[in-house]
N, C-alpha and C positions, 0 to 999 in steps of 0.2 A: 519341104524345107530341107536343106542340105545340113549333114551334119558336121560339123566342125574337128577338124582333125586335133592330134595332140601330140606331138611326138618330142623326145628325151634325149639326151645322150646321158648318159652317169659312168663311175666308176663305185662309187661304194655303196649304189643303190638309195641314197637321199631324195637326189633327185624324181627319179620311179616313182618313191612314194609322194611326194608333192605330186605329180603329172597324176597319180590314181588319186590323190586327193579331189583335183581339178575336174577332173572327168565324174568323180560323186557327186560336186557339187551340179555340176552342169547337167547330169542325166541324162535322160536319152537324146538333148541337144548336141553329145559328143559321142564320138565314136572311142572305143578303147587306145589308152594311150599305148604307143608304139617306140620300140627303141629304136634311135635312127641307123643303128649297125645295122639292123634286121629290115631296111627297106631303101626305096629306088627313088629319087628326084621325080620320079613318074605318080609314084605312091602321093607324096605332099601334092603335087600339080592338080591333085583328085578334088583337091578339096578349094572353095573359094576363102575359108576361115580357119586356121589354122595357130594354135598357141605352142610353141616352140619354149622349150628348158633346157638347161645346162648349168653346171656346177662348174666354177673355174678354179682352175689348177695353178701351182707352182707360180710363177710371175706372171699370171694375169693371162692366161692361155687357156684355149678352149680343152676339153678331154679328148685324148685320143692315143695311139700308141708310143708316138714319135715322145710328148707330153708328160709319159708316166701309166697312162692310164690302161689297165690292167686289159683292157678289148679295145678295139676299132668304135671310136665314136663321131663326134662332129667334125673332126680335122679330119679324119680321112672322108668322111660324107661333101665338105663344106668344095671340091670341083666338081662334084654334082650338080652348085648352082651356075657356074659360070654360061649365061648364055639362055637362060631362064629367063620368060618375061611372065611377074608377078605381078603387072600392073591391075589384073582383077582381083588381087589378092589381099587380106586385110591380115594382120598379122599381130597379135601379142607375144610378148617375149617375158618369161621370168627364170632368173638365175639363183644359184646359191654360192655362197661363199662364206668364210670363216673372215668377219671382219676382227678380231682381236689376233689371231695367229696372219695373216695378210694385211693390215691395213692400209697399203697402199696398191692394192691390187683387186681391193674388195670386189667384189662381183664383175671385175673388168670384161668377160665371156659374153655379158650381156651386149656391149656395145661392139663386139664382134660379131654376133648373128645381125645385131641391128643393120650395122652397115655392110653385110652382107646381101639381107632381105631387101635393102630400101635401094641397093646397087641394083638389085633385080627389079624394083619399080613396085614393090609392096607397101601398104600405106600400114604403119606399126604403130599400133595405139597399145593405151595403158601404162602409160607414164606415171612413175608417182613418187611421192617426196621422199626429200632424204632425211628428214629428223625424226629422233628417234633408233639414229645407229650412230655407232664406236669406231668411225675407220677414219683414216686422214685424207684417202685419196680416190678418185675410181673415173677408169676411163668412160663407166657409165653413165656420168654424172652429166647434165645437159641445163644450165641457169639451173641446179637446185636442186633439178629432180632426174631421177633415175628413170634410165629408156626402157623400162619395164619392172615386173615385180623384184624386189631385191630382196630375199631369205638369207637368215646365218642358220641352218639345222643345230651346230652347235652352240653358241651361244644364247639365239636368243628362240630355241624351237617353242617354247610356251605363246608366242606370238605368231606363229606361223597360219593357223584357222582362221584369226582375227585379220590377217594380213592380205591369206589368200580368200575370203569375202569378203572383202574392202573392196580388193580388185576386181572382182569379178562381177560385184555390181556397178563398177565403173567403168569398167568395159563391154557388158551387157549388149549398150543399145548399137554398137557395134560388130555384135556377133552376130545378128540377125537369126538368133535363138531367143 
């Protein structure tokens, strides 16, 4: 069985730990999460299951240098995919963001990989609801529910274990782990 990749962008190190969170739970079904500064469009290709995080920044923008964010992350990674066919690919996506200091920008990063990965032909599961958060707005938002895991580390991180095994048993029989 193939093991399923996990790979991050972050700037303040949030994200990280969610992505080594994700990888505990899943065990030797995944391989060590990776930061996407430190690897190649070739690296992800490796894999057929792959769960992709990102924290989004300032208005609703992926991390990376141009962004604010302190190293090279998904925005300089993100013409890596142009040209990429993901079509054997199955992809979950979960992001953070500060719904109370952002709220209309909440986790917006997530529906930027989205329509990045599914422009590539990747079929992205793990969708899931939006109640039970504080924001007014978010381009992740799709009838209701958010196109992947949505985390506030700040506000609401007492929910974040409960949140990411929610997930991960919902996207399971998708992993083919």
């Amino acid at each position: 069985m193939a093991k399923i990749g996990i790979f991050f962008g972050t700037d303040t190190g949030r994200t990280r730990r969610v992505a080594k969170l994700i990888a505990q739970r899943l065990g030797e079904a995944a391989d060590a999460p990776l930061n996407i500064n430190r690897v190649t469009a070739a690296d992800l290709a490796a894999y057929r299951v792959l769960i992709l995080g990102t924290p989004t920044l300032g208005d609703g923008e992926l991390p990376g240098l141009d962004n604010g964010a302190q190293t090279a992350s998904w925005l300089e990674f993100m013409p890596q995919l142009e040209g990429q066919d993901w079509s054997d690919k199955t992809v979950a996506i979960f992001g953070l963001g500060d719904q109370d200091k952002y709220p209309n920008e909440f986790v917006d990063a997530i529906a930027i990989l989205h329509d990045a990965v599914t422009g590539c032909g990747a079929k992205v599961v793990g969708e899931t609801a939006a109640e039970g958060y504080r924001f007014n707005r978010s381009q992740s938002v799709v009838d209701g529910r958010f196109l992947g895991l949505a985390l506030d580390q700040i506000n609401q991180a007492a929910l974040t274990e409960v949140r990411v095994d929610a997930w991960l048993a919902d996207i399971q029989p998708h992993l083919g782990a």
